[in-house]
C-alpha positions in Angstrom: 67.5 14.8 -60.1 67.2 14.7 -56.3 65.3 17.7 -56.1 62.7 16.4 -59.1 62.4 12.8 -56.7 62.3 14.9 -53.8 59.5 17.1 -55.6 57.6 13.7 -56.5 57.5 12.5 -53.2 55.8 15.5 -52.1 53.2 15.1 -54.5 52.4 12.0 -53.5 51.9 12.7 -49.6 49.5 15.6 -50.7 48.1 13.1 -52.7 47.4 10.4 -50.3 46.3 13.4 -47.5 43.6 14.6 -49.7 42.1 10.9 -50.2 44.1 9.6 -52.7 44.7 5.4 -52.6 46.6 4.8 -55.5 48.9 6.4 -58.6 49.9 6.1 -62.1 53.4 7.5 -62.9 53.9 8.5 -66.5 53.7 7.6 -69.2 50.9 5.7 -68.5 49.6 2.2 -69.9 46.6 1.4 -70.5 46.7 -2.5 -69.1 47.9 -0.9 -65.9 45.7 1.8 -65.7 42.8 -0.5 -66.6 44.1 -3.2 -63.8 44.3 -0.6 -61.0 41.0 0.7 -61.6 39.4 -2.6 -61.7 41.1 -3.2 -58.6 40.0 -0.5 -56.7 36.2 -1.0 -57.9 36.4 -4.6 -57.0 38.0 -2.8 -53.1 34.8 -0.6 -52.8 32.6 -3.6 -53.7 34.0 -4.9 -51.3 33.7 -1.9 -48.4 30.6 -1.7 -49.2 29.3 -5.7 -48.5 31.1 -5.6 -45.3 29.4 -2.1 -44.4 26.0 -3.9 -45.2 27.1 -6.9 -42.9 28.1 -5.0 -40.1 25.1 -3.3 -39.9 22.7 -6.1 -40.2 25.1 -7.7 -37.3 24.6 -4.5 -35.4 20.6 -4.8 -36.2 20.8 -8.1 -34.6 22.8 -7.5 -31.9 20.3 -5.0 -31.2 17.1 -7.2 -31.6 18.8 -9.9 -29.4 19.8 -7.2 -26.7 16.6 -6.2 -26.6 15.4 -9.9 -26.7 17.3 -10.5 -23.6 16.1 -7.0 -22.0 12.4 -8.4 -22.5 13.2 -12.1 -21.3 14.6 -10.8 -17.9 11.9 -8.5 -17.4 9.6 -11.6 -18.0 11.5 -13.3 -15.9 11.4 -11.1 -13.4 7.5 -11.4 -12.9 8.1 -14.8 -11.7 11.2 -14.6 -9.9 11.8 -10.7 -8.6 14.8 -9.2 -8.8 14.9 -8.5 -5.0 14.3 -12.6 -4.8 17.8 -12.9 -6.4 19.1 -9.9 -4.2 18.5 -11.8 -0.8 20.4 -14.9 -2.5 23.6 -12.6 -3.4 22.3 -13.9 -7.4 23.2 -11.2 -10.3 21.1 -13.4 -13.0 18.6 -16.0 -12.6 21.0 -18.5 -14.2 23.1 -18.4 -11.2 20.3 -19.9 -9.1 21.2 -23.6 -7.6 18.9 -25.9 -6.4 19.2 -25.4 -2.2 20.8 -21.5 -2.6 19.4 -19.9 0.4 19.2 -17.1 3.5 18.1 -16.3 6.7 16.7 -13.3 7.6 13.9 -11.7 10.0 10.9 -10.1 7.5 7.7 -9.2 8.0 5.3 -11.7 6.3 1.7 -10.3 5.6 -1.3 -12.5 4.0 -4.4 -11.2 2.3 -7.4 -12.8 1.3 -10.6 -11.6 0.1 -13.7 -12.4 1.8 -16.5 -14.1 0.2 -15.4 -14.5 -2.8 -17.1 -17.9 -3.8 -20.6 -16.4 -3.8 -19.5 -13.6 -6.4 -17.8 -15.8 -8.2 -20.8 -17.9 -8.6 -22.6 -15.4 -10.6 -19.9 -14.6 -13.0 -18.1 -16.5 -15.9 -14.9 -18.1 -15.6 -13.7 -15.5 -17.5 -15.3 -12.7 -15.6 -14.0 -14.0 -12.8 -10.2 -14.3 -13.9 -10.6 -10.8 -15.3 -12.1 -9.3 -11.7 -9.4 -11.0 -9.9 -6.8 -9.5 -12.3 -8.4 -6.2 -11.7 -8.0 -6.2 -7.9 -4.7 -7.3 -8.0 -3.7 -4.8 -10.2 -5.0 -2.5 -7.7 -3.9 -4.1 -4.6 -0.2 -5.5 -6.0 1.6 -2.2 -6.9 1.3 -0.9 -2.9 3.1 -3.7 -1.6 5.7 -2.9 -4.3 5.7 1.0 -3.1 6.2 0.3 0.2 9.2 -2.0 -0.3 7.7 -5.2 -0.5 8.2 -8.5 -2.2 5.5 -10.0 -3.7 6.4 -14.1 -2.7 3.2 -15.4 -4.0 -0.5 -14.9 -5.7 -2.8 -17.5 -3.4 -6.1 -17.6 -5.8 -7.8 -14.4 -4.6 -5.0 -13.9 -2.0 -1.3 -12.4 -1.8 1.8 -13.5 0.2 4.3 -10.5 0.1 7.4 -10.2 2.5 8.9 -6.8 3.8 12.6 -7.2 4.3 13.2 -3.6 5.5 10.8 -2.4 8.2 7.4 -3.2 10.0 6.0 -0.2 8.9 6.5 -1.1 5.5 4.0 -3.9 6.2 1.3 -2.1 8.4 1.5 0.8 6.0 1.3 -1.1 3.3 -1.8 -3.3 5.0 -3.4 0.0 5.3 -3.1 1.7 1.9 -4.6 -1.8 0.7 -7.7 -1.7 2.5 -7.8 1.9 1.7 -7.6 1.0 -2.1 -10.3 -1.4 -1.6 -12.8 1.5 -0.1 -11.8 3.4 -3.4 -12.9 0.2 -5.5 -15.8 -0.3 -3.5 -16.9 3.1 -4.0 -16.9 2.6 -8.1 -18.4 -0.9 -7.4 -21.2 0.6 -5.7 -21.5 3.1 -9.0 -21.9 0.3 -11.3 -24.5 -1.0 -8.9 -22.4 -4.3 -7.7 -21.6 -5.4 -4.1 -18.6 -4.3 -2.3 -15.2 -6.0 -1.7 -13.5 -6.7 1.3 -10.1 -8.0 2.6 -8.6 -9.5 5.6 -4.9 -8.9 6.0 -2.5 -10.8 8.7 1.0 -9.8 9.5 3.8 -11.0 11.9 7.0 -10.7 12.3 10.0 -13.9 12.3 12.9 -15.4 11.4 12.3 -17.3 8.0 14.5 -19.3 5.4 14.1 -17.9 1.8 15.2 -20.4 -1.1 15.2 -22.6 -3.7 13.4 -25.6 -3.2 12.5 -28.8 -5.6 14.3 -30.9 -7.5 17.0 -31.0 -10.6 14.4 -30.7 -13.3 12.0 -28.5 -11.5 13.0 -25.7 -8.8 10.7 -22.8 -7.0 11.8 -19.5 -4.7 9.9 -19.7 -1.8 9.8 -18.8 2.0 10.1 -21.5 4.5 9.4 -20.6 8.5 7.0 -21.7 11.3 6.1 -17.9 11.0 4.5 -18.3 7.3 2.0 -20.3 9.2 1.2 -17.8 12.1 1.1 -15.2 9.6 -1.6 -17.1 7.7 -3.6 -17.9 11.4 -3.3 -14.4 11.9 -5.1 -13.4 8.4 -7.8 -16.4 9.3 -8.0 -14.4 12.7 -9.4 -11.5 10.4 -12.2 -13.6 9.8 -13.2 -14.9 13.4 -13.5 -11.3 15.0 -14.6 -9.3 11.6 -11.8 -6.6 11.6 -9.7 -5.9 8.4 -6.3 -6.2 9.4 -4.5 -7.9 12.6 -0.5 -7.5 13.2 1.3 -10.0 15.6 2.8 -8.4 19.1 5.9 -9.2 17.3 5.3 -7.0 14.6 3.8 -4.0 16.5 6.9 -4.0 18.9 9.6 -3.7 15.5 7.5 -0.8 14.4 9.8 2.2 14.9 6.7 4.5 14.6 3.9 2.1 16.6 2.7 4.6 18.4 1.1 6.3 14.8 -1.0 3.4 14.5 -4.2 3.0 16.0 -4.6 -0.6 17.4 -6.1 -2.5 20.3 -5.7 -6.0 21.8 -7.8 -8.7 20.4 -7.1 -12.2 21.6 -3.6 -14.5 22.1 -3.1 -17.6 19.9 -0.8 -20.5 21.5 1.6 -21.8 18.6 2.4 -25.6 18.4 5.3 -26.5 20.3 6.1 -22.7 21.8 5.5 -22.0 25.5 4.9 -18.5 25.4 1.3 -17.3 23.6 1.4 -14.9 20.2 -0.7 -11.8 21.0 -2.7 -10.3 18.2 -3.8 -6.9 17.8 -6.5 -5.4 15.2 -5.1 -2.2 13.3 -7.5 0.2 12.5 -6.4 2.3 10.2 -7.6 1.1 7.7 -11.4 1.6 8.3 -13.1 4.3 7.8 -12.9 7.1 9.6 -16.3 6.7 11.3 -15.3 3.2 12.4 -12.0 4.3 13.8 -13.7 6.8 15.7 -16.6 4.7 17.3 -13.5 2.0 18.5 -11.5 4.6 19.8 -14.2 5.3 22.2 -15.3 2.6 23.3 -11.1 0.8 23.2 -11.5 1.3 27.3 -14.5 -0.6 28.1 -13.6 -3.4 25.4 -10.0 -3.7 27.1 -11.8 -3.5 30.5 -13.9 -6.4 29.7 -10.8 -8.2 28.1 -9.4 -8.1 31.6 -12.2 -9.5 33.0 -12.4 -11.9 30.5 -9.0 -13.2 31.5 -9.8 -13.8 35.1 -13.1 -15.8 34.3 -15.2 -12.7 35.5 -17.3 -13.3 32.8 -20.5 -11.5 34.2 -18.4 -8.4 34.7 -17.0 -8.7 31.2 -20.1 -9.3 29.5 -21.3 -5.9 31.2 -18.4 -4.1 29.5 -18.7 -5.9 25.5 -22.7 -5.2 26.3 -21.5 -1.1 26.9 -19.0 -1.5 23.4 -22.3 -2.6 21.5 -24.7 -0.1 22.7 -22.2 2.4 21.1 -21.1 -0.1 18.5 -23.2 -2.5 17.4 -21.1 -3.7 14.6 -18.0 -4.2 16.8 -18.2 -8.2 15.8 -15.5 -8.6 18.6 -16.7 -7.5 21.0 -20.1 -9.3 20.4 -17.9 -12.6 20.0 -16.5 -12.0 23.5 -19.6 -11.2 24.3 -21.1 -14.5 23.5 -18.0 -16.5 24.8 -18.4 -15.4 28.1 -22.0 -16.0 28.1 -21.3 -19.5 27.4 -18.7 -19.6 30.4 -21.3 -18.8 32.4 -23.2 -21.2 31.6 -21.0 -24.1 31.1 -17.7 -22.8 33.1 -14.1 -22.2 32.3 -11.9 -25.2 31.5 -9.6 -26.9 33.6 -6.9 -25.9 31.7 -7.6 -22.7 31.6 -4.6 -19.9 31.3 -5.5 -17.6 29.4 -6.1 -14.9 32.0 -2.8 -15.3 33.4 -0.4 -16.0 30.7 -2.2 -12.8 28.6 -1.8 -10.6 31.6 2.0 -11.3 32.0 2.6 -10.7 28.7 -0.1 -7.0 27.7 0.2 -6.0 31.2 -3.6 -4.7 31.6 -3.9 -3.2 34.5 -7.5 -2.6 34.5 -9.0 -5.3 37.7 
């Protein structure tokens, strides 16, 4: 008997190994029979809903996953990622009203010039859709040379370069560069050319969270978002395409790559010492560069000059510039400044001479 229950037992284990969930020991009856089966039909009715639920909760897991993937990448059009980065933030819903840093950046502006008279000949929605169009040029460079795009001013950009200098001036130059490519199709399609002034400068500045319960912004706080936007204004006064701050030109690692030359000294609003402001070249074309290159001694001669109130002997020097160069607008603006020195003489006040010399070190006079 042992060996027959033994022998039973075994048959059962190969049984349930082989897929086997229930079994009938004889002799069989039919109401049991009939009851197990409907029990095990009424089992895989059962298997099989909660298969059909777990997928459609995997589907929507998945749909929401990739709800949320979308919603942060939206997200992160109006808030960058880097944004959250500087505020030690994994997720925008960690941001608090007042979070904030310190940190030295390089701040560049860009703006494009006459824009208003274009933009009198075209539609408002010819309009929006040029605009788009140069940003979408102009926007992705700032990104490639690690920049942060703070703000879109109308036709203008506010980016900050947390890294390096370089970053900046580089990416100043590859915009303007971008621009000539434009230009070039522009002038294809028969329609005027572009152009943009760019100002950088380097400072301290408080990045943040701003506003109030209901209504908060990221932005960049700092006496030095100001200069930087003088300095892109600056572009405008002496006709060049980009200027960069002394402060800025001295963090470059590589400044001496970068063609530049002095332009003028702007005196900030409650700081002693003057800012001075150099134009980049770089970014011209290559005829341009050339023609300033040359003629960089006598402009910087007649700078020096300038300083001292020699303003005959400067206005000799910016008269040699433009016999090379007549499109140097700079140097015809010094040209015409000293001529009204002449006539109507120097202010009382004036420093400029001095406080510039102390601080480029011309030694030209």
């Amino acid at each position: 008997l042992g060996d027959v229950y033994k022998r039973q037992t075994e048959d059962k284990i190969k049984a349930f190994a082989v897929g086997g969930v229930d079994f009938v020991t004889k002799p069989f009856q039919l109401e049991e029979v009939l009851a197990r089966v409907e029990t095990h039909l009424a089992l895989r009715r059962l298997q099989k809903e909660l298969q059909r639920a777990n997928d459609e909760l995997e589907r929507r897991v998945q749909e929401r996953t990739a709800e949320l993937v979308r919603l942060n990448a939206a997200l992160e059009r109006f808030v960058p990622h880097e944004f959250l980065g500087f505020l030690h933030k994994s997720s925008i819903t960690e941001v608090q009203l007042g979070d904030g840093v310190q940190q030295e950046m390089t701040i560049l502006f860009s703006d494009m010039r006459d824009f208003t008279p274009r933009s009198e000949r075209m539609s408002p929605q010819e309009n929006f859709d040029f605009m788009n169009d140069h940003l979408g040029r102009v926007s992705p460079i700032i990104r490639q040379h690690r920049g942060l795009i703070d703000k879109y001013l109308g036709d203008g950009i506010m980016a900050l370069f947390p890294e390096a200098a370089d970053d900046a001036i580089q990416a100043a130059i590859a915009m303007q560069r971008a621009v000539a490519h434009h230009n070039a199709q522009l002038d294809g399609q028969g329609s005027p050319p572009i152009h943009i002034g760019v100002g950088l400068h380097t400072g301290t500045l408080m990045l943040g969270i701003i506003g109030e319960e209901r209504r908060v912004q990221g932005t960049v706080i700092s006496d030095a978002v100001n200069l930087t936007s003088r300095m892109e204004e600056l572009t405008k006064v002496y006709g060049v395409s980009i200027v960069a701050s002394g402060q800025t030109l001295s963090r470059a690692q590589n400044a001496e790559m970068y063609h530049s030359r002095f332009l003028d000294h702007i005196q900030v609003r409650g700081k002693q010492e003057p800012v001075s402001v150099f134009e980049i070249l770089d970014g011209d074309d290559e005829r341009d560069i050339e023609l300033k290159l040359r003629t960089r001694p006598a402009f910087e001669k007649g700078l020096c000059l300038y300083q001292r109130q020699r303003f005959a002997e400067a206005s000799v020097h910016f008269s040699r510039v433009l016999e090379q160069n007549p499109g140097d607008k700079a140097a015809r603006l010094y040209l015409q400044r000293a001529a009204y020195y002449m006539v109507h003489g120097a202010p009382p006040e004036w420093t400029y001479g001095e406080r510039l010399a102390q601080e480029q070190e011309l030694s030209c006079c």
